[in-house]
C-alpha positions in Angstrom: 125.2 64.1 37.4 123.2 65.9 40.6 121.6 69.3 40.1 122.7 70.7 43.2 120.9 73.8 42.5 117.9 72.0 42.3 118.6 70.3 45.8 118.8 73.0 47.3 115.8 74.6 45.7 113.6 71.8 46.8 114.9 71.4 50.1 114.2 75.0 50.4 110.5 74.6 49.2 109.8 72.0 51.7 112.3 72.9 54.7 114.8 71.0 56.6 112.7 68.6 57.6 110.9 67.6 54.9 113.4 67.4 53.0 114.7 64.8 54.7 112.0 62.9 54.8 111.9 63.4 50.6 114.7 62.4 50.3 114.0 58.9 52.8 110.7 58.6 50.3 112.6 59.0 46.9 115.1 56.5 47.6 112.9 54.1 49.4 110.9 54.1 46.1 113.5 54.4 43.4 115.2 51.4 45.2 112.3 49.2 44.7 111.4 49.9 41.3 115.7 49.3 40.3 115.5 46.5 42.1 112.9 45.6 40.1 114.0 46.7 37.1 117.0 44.3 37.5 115.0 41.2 37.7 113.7 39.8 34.2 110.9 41.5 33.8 107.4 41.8 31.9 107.6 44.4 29.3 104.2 45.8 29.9 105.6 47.4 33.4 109.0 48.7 32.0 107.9 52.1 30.3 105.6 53.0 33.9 108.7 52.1 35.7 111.0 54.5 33.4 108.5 56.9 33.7 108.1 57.1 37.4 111.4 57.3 37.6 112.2 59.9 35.5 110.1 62.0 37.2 111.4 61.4 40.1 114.6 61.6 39.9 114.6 64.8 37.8 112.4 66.4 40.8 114.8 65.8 43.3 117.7 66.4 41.0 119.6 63.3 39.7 119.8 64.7 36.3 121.4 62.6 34.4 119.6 59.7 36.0 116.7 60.9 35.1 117.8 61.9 31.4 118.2 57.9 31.2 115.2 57.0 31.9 113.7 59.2 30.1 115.5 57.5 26.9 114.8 54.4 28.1 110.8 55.4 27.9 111.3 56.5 24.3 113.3 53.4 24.0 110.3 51.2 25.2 107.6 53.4 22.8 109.3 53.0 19.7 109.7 49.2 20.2 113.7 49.1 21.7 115.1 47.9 24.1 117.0 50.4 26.9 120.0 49.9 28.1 119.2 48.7 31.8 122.3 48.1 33.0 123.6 51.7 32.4 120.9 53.4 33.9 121.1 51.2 37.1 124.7 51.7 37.2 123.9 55.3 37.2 121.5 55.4 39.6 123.8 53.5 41.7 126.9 56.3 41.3 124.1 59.4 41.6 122.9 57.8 44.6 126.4 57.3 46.2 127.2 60.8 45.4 124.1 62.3 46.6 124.5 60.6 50.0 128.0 61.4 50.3 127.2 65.2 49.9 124.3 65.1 52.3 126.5 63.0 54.8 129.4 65.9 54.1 126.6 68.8 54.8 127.6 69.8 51.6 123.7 70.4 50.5 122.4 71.0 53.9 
């Protein structure tokens, strides 16, 4: 679900710090565009938002959140439609699970 290795990678490429302050960024952002993305929406927006956060989450490791979106963009370009709800519920566990180690000092 979280790359751990690249965590610690990044956090390592930007500092202690930094990282934290990442890692305050990244979820500020990816909770806006979820919350978002659980609202009916306009379908013009939805393959930007997948793509934004697939990036995002697979830089600061939440692989298999970011794997989801990433289908969900193809999704959107071939003309389907993704399966929201799983990907939110995803982001929701990877994001539980991501805190909880950072709260633990398991990645720091």
């Amino acid at each position: 679900m979280i790359d751990w290795e690249r965590v610690a990678q990044l956090r390592e490429e930007v500092g202690p710090e930094d990282f934290i302050e990442v890692v305050d960024l990244f979820l500020e952002e990816v909770d806006g565009v979820t919350a978002r993305l659980a609202l009916p929406s306009e379908g013009s927006r939805l393959r930007d938002d997948l793509h934004f956060l697939k990036g995002s989450a697979l830089n600061l490791g939440f692989d298999a959140f970011g794997r989801l979106c990433q289908e969900g963009e193809k999704a959107v370009a071939s003309g389907s439609t993704p399966d929201l709800a799983a990907l939110l519920r995803c982001y929701a566990v990877s994001r539980e699970a991501f805190l909880a180690a950072l709260a633990t000092r398991a990645v720091a």
